[in-house]
Wavefront OBJ file of the C-alpha trace (Angstrom):
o trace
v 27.879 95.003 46.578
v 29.753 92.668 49.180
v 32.139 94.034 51.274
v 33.145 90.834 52.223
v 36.863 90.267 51.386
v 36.940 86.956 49.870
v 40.950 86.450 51.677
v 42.522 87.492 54.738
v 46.037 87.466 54.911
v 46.841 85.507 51.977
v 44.262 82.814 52.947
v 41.076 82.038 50.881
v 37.447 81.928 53.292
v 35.045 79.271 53.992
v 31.487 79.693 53.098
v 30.295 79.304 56.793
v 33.344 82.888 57.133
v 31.821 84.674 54.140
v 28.392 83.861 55.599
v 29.363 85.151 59.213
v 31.206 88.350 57.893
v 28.173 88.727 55.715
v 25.927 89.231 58.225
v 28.717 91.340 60.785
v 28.688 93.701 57.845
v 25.205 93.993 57.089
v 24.760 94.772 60.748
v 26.459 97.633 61.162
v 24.955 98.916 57.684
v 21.737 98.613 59.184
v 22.704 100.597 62.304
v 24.621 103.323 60.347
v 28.113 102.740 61.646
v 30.971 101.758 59.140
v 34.808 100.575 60.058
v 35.781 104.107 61.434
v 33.203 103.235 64.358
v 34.717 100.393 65.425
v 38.037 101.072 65.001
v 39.409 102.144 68.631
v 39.550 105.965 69.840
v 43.391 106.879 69.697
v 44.496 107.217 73.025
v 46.833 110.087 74.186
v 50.435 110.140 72.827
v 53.007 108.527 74.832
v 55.360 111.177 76.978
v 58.622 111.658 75.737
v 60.417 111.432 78.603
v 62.709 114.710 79.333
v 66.539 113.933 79.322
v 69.182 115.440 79.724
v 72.018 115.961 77.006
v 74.296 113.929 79.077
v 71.721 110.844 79.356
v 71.380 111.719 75.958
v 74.575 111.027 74.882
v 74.738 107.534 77.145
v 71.498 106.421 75.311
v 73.136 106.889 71.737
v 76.565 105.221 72.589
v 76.861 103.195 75.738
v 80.072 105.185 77.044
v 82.033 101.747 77.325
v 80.986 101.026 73.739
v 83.573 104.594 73.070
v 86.696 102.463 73.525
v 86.932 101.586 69.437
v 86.841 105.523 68.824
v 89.120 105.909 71.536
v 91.488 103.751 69.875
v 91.131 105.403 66.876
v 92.232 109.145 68.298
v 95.221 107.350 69.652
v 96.138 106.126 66.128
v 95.589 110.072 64.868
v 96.618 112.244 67.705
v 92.921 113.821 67.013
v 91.225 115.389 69.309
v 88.024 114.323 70.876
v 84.786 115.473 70.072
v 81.810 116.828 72.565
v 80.290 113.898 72.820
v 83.449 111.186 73.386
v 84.982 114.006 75.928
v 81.473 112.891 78.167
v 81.947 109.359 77.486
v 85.858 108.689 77.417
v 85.211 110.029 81.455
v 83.872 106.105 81.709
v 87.407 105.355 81.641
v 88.940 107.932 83.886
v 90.248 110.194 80.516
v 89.015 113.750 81.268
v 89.856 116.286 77.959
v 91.583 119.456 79.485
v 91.178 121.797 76.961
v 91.485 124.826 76.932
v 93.872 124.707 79.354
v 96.112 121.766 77.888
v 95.834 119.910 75.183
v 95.724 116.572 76.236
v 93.851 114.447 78.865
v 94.004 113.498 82.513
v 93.555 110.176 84.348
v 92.080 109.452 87.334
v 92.956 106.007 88.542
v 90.603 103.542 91.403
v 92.321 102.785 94.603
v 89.760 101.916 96.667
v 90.675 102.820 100.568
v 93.843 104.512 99.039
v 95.701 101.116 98.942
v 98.683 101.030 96.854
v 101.783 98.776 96.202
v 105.583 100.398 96.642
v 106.081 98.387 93.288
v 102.652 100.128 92.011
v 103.607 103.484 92.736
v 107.194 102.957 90.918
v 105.201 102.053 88.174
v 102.867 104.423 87.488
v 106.011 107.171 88.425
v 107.652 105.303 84.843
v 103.922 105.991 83.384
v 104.220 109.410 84.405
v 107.321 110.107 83.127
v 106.907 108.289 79.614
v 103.666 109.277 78.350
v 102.171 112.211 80.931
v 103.878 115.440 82.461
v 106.586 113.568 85.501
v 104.268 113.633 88.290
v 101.402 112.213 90.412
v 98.701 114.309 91.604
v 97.463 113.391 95.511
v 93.709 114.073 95.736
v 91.000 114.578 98.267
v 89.718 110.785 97.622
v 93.144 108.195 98.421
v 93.064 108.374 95.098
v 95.791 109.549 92.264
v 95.727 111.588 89.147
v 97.861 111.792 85.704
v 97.928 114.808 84.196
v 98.388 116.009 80.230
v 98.771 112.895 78.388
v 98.828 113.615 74.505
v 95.752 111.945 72.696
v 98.179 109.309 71.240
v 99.549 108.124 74.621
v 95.995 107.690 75.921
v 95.531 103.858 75.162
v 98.932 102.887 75.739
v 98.356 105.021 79.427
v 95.579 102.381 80.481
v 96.891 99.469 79.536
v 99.998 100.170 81.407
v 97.797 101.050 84.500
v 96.121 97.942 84.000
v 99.482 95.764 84.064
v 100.588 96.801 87.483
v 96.939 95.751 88.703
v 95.183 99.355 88.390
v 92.414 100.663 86.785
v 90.238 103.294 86.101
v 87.086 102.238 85.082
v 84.491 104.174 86.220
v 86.262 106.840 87.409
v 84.552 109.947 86.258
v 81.460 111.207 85.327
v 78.174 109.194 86.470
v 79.603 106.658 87.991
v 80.603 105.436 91.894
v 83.570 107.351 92.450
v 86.396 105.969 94.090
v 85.863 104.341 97.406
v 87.231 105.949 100.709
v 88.216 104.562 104.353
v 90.767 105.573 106.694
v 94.132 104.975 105.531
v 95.183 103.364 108.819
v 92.387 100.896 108.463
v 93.524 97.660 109.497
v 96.527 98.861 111.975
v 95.140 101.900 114.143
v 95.114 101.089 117.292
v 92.298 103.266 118.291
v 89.949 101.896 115.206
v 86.363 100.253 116.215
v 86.880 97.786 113.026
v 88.979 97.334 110.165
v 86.546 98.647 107.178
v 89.019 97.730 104.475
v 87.248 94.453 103.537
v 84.039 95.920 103.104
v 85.839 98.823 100.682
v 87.509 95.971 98.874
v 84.104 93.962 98.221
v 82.476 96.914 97.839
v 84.811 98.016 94.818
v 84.620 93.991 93.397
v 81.190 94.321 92.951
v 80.777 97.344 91.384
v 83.535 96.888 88.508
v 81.561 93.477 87.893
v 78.448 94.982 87.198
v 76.722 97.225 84.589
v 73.957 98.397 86.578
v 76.271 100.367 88.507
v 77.870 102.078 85.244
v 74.728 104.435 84.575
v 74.080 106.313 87.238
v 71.972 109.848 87.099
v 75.316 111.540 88.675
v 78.173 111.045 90.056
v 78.018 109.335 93.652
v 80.153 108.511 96.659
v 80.662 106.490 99.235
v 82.588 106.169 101.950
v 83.577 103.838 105.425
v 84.753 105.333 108.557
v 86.218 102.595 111.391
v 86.486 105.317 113.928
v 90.216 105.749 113.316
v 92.436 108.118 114.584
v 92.634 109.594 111.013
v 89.282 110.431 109.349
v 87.443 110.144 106.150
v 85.448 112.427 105.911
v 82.386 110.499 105.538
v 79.722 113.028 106.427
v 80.548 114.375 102.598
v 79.785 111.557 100.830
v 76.591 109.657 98.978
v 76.431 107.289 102.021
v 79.027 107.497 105.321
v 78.822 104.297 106.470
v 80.322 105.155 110.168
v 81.277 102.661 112.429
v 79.384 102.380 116.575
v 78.847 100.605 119.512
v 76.065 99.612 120.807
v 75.536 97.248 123.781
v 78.936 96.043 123.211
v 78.594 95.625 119.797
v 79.864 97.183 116.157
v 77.356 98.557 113.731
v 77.791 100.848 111.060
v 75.694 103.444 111.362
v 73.872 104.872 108.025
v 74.313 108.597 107.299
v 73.035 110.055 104.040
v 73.017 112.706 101.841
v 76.111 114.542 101.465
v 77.387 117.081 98.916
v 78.967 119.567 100.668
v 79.794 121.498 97.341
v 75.926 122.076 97.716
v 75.890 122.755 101.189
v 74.505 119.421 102.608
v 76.409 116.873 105.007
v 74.988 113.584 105.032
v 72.384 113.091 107.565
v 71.573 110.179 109.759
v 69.190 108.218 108.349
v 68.307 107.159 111.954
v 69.240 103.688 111.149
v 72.355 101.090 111.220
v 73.565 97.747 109.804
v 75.592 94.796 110.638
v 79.116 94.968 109.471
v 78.194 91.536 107.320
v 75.094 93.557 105.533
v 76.955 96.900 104.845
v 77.892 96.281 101.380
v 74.310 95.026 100.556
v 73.212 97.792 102.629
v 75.578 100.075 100.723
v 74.062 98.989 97.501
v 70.262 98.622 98.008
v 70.812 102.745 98.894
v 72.556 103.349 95.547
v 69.842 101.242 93.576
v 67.134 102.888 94.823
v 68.805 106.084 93.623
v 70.111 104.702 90.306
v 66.403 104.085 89.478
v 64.247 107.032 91.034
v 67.204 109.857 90.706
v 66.311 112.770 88.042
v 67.927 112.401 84.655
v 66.287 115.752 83.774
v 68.351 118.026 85.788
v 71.992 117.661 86.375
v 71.582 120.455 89.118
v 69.510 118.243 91.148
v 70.139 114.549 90.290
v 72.398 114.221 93.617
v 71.152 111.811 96.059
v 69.974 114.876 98.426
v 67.638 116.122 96.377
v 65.742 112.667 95.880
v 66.136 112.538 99.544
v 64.357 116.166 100.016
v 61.558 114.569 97.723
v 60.640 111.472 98.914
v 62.004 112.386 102.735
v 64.090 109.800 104.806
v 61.458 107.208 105.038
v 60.336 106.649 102.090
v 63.787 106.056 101.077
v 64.203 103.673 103.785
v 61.403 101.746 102.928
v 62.338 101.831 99.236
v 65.534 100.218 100.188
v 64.159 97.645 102.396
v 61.829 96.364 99.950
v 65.187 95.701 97.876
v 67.254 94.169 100.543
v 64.028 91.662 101.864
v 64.767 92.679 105.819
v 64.730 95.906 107.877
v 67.275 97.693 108.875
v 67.795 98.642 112.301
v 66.568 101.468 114.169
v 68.869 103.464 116.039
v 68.099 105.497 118.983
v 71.642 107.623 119.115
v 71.699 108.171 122.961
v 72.400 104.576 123.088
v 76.391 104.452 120.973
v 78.777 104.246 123.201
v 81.484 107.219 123.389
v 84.452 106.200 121.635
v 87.594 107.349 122.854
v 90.538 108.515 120.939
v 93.647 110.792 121.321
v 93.070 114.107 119.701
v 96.229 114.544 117.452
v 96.639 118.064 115.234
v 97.440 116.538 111.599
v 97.861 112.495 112.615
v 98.003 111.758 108.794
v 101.548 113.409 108.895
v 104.174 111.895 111.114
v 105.391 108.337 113.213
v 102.562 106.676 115.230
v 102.056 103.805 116.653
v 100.246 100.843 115.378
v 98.050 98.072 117.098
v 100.651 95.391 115.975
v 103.340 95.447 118.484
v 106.774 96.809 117.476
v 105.320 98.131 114.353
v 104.711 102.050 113.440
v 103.496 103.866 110.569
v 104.699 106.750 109.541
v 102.765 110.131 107.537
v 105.020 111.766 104.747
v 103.473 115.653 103.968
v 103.100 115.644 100.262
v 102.877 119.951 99.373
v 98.958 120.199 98.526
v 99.295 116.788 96.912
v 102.100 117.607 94.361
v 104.433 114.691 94.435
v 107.165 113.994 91.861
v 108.031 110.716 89.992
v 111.778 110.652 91.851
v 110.004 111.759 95.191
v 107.001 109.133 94.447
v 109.898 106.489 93.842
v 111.964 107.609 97.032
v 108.727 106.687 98.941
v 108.192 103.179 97.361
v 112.323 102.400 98.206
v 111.891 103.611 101.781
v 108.658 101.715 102.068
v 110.188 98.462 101.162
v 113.810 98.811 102.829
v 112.052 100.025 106.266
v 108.104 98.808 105.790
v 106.498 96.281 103.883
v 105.809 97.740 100.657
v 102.881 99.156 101.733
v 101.415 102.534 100.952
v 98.069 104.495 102.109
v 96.886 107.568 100.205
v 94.821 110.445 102.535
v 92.288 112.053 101.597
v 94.395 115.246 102.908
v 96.994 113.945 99.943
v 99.729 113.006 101.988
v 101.180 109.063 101.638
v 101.358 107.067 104.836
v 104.099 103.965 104.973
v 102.840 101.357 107.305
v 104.568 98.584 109.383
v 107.973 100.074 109.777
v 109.621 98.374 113.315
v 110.752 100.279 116.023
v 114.315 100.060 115.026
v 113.887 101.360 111.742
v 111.753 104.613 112.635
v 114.125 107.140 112.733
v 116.043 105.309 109.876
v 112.874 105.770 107.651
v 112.342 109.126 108.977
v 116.100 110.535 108.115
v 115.539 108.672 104.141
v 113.151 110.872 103.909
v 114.831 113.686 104.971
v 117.410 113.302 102.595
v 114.774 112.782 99.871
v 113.976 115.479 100.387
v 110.212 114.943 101.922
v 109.180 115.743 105.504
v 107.229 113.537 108.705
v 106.416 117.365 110.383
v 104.356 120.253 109.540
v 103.363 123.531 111.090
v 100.117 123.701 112.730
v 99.271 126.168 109.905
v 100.949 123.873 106.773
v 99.585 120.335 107.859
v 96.225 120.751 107.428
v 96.479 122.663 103.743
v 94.870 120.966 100.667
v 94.187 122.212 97.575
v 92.183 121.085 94.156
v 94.210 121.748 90.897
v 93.530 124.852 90.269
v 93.787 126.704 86.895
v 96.953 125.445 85.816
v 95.168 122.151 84.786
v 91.625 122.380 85.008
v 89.714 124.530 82.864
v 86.510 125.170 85.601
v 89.084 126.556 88.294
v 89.327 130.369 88.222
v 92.692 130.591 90.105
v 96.224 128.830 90.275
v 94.942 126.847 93.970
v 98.296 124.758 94.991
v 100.387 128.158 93.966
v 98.780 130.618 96.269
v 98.067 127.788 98.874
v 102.107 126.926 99.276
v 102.618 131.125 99.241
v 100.290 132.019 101.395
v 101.296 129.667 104.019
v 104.910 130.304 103.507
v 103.868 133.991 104.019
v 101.816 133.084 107.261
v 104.648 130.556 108.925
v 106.871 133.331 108.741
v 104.317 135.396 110.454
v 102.157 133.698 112.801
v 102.853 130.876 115.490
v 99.817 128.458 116.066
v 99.508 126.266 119.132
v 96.311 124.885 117.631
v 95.973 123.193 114.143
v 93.842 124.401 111.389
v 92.179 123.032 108.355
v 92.655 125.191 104.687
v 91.156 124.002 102.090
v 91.580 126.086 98.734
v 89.514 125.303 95.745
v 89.541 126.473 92.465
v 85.434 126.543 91.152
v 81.923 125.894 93.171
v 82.234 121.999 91.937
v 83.985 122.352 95.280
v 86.872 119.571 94.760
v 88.729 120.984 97.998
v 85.694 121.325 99.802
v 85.956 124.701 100.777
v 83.284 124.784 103.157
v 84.553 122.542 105.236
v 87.714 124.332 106.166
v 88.980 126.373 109.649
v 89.441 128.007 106.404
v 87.970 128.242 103.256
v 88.883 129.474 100.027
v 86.835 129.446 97.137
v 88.561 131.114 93.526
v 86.918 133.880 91.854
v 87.904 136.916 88.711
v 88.228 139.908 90.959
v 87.794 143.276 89.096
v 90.420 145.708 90.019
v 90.779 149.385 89.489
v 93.328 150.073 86.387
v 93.703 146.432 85.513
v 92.170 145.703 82.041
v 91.305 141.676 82.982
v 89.951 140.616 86.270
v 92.749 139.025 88.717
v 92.776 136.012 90.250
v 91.803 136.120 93.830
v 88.969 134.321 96.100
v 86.441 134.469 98.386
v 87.214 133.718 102.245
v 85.098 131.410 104.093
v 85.808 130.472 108.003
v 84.436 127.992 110.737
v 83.934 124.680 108.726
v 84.679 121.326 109.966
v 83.394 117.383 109.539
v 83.208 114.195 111.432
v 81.753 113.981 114.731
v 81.394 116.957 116.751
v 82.744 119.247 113.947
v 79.912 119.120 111.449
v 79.861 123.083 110.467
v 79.291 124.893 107.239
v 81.742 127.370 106.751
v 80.565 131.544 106.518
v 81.843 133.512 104.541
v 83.558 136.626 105.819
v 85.015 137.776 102.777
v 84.042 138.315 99.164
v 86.412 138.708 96.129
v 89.841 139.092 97.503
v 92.534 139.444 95.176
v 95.717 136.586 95.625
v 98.442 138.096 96.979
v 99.461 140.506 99.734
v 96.012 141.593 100.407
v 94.266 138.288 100.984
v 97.387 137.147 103.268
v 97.394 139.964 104.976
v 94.055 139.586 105.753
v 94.478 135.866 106.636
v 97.077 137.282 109.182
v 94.987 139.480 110.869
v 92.284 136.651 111.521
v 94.685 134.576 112.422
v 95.737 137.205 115.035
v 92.651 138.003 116.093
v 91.998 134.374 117.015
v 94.952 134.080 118.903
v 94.855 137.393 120.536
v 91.073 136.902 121.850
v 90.283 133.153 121.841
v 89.205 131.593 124.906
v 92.477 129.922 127.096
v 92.178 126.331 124.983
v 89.491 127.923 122.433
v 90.263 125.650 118.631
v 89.988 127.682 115.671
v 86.631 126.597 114.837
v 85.049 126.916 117.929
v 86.357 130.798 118.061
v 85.046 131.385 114.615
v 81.848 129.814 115.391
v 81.033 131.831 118.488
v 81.407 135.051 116.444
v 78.948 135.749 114.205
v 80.123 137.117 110.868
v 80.351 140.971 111.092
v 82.022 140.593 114.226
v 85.001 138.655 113.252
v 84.861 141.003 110.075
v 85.265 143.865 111.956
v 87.761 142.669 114.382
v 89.961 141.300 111.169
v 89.961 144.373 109.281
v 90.891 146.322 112.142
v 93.896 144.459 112.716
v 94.488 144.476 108.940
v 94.843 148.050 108.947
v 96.976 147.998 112.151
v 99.326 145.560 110.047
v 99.245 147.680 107.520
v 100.786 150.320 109.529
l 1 2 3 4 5 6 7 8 9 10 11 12 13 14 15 16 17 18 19 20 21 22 23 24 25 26 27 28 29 30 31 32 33 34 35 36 37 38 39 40 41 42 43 44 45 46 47 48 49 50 51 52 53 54 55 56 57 58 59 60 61 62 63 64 65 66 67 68 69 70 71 72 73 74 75 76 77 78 79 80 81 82 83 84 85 86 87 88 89 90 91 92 93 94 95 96 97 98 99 100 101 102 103 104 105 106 107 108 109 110 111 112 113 114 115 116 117 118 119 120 121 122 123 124 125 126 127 128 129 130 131 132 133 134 135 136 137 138 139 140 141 142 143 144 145 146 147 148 149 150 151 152 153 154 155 156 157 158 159 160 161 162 163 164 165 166 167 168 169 170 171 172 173 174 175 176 177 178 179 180 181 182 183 184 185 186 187 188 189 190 191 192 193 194 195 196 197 198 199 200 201 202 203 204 205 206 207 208 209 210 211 212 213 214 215 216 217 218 219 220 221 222 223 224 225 226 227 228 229 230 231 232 233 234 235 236 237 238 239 240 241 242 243 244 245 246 247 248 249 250 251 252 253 254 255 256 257 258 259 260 261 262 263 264 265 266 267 268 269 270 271 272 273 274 275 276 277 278 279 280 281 282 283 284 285 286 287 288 289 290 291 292 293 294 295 296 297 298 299 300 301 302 303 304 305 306 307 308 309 310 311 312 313 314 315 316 317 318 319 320 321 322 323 324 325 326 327 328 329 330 331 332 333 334 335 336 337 338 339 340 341 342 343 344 345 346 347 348 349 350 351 352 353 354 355 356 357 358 359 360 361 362 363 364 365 366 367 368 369 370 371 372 373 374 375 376 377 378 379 380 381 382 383 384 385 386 387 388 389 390 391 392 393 394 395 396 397 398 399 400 401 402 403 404 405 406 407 408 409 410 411 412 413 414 415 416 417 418 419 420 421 422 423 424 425 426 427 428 429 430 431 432 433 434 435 436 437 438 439 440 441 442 443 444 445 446 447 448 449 450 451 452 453 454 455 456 457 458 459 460 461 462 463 464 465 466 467 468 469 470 471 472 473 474 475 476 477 478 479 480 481 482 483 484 485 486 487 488 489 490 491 492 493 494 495 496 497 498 499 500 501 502 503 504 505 506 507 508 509 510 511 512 513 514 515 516 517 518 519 520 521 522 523 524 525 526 527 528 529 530 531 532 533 534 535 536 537 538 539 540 541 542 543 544 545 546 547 548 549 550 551 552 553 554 555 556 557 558 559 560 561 562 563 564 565 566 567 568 569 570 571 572 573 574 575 576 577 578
């Protein structure tokens, strides 16, 4: 019997095919093999590739794709479900439950930039669809806090009027973009850095590669102001030098302080007209070779800890088309600046002549929607209209004249909001805290605002510190870069049924150059209240009472080695106590 088929495909043969297929078959009948020979050998199942339930979650629903359902829980008043609280993040909505039932919104400012006529208006947004007041944070950056579900799309599109946004602003995405405040009018600056922020920021909302990212990641531009940045805890710190006479941004990478890591240099720098691309390339590389199999360790560092510095570098080259140049560090040229104790608080001078700009202390970052809209008057009847947001969440009012100083100075006053704080109160910040976020195991801005109140009317500093209270290890204070450092924590204690809020005490952190330390800690589970600023007292004390003659804070604490300043604290603890 043939086993010709006498079609293929629908399509009758020619004799001269039968005759060929004929003789194929009659072939292989001779030689014993049939159609299970010649078929091919299977090959090895394809790897399913290991994700993540977040990049899960992005694969089924692109996260911008979420705005329909969004919509839809606005109509309702419904809640969100697992999935949409992930992606809704895409458009700076974070779900605060348990804590609250309703969402926060984290805006963009990149560099902290902000209109007087912006701030009025999101103070009305506040007010009419959130909780009546703006929330400073550690990024120039601002937060809205418990907006019912059914306010939520009415919320961003009245952001998006006054020329806001908040795309992008949570979850894997490039988090908002900081510089110095003063950029732009510091005398003492090496270069303005706000243009590159602003491109920087154009890009990114312009393109969709930079919307699915393996983690969050940030980035940051330091012009060598008198205020800092912070950079050496970002992504990339893109800090500005000189070399022979000439600016460069030198490339530092790596940071995540909440994981113990500052950036590094990379042992290379840029041209001010390539740092964006520079800026870029970097995040590229890492948006296509980070791990989406581990949240833990999808950070830039750990791809960096991997592959090592050059490979990285060479990775990133191939994308730009050029090297980058090598830097040999003994060669940057010292750059001289004032040292001032908390210069984002206060008047200062600015490199325009006659003009000033002037640092209002916002309490850990709490401001009010009548305080928020006493800053935006004052800014336009004395300034320009101008505001700057800190990364130490105070609000800076630039170009005020010389005549109108103390004017601006005494509105404030009578606003009730202060140019001048302690040595002690001007460096405090603080994340949320427990109150509104549901990973914070203590009420942060609370016992911040006590403790220091308790410790003005206690101690006299000559010297500035740092304090930097945060609520969970995600670190949003960065406690480890404090004088000191305060990370929350449950403390069991004897006769209570629940654990009490209290935290762990960490000392002898600082950033930027020449302060780069990791704080210690010196002690564990502390419960809020008397006893941890009592003990705060006695270090403070001890510092004061046997610091070298012009010894800072941090260089005290660092000469001591743990057990040491332990020791000497308690001991003056219990002489307090008596």
């Amino acid at each position: 019997m043939s086993m010709v088929p006498k079609q293929v495909a629908g399509e009758s043969l020619s004799s001269d095919q039968e005759s060929y297929l004929d003789g194929f078959f009659s072939g292989m009948r001779n030689r014993g093999l049939t159609f299970a020979d010649a078929a091919p050998e299977a090959g090895p199942a394809p790897k399913k590739e290991k994700l993540t339930a977040e990049e899960k979650i992005k694969r089924e629903k692109a996260p911008f794709d979420a705005w329909s359902d969004l919509r839809q829980l606005a109509k309702t008043g419904d809640h969100p479900e697992k999935e949409d609280i992930f992606r809704f993040k895409w458009n700076g909505l974070f779900w605060l439950a348990p804590v609250h039932e309703g969402y926060m919104c984290r805006l963009r400012m990149p560099g902290g930039v902000v209109s007087s006529d912006q701030f009025r208006a999101l103070s009305d947004i506040a007010d009419d669809l959130a909780s009546g007041y703006l929330q400073l944070t550690t990024r120039n950056n601002v937060q809205i806090r418990i907006i019912p579900p059914e306010k939520t799309v009415e919320l961003l599109e009245r952001v998006q009027d006054c020329g806001l946004h908040s795309r992008g602003s949570g979850a894997d995405n490039l988090r908002n973009f900081t510089s110095n405040p003063t950029a732009g009018f510091d005398p003492h600056e090496i270069i303005d850095v706000l243009p590159y922020i602003k491109d920087l920021a154009k890009i990114v909302v312009n393109s969709a590669e930079y919307y699915d990212l393996p983690r969050k990641f940030n980035i940051s531009f330091d012009g060598g102001n008198l205020v800092g940045v912070a950079e050496d805890t970002n992504d990339i710190g893109m800090r500005a030098i000189r070399v022979d006479g000439e600016v460069y941004f030198r490339i530092l990478l790596g940071g995540i302080t909440g994981h113990k890591e500052f950036a590094e240099d990379s042992g290379f720098m840029c041209k001010p007209e390539d740092a964006v691309d520079v800026a870029l390339a970097l995040t590229r590389v890492w948006i296509a070779n980070g791990r989406r199999d581990n949240r833990g360790k999808s950070r830039l560092i750990y791809l960096l800890k991997d592959w090592g510095f050059e490979k990285f570098i060479v990775e990133t080259e191939k994308l730009l088309g050029y090297s980058l140049l090598p830097l040999d560090p003994s060669t940057i040229e010292p750059h001289e600046k004032p040292v001032e104790a908390h210069p984002q608080i206060g008047p200062y001078k600015q490199k325009q002549e006659g003009l000033n700009y002037l640092g209002v202390y916002v309490p850990v970052g709490m401001l009010q929607t009548d305080e928020a809209r006493a800053i935006a008057r004052i800014a336009d009847e004395y300034g320009s209209g101008d505001l700057r947001l800190t990364i130490f969440q105070n609000v800076i009012i630039p170009n005020i004249p010389d005549d109108k100083l103390d004017g601006a100075i005494a509105a404030l006053k009578e606003a009730g909001l202060g140019t001048e704080a302690s040595y002690i109160r001007g460096g405090a910040a603080a994340c949320t805290g427990n109150m509104y976020c549901k990973f914070a195991s203590s009420n942060t801005k609370h016992h911040t605002i006590e403790m220091i109140d308790y410790l003005e009317s206690r101690v006299t500093l000559d010297k500035p510190i740092n304090i930097h209270t945060t609520g969970c290890p995600h670190s949003c204070a960065q406690h480890y870069i404090g004088d000191l450092g305060l990370l929350a924590c449950k403390v069991p204690v004897e006769g209570e049924d629940e654990p009490v809020e209290g935290y762990h005490v960490f000392v002898g952190g600082g950033f930027g150059e020449g302060r780069k330390r990791l704080g210690r800690q010196l002690f564990k589970s502390v419960p809020a209240g008397p006893e941890l600023y009592g003990k705060v007292e006695a270090l403070l004390r001890v510092y004061l009472s046997k610091r070298d003659s012009e010894e800072t804070f941090l260089d005290f604490t660092t000469r001591h080695d743990v057990e040491m300043l332990e020791s000497l604290t308690l001991a003056e603890h219990s002489a307090l106590e008596v």
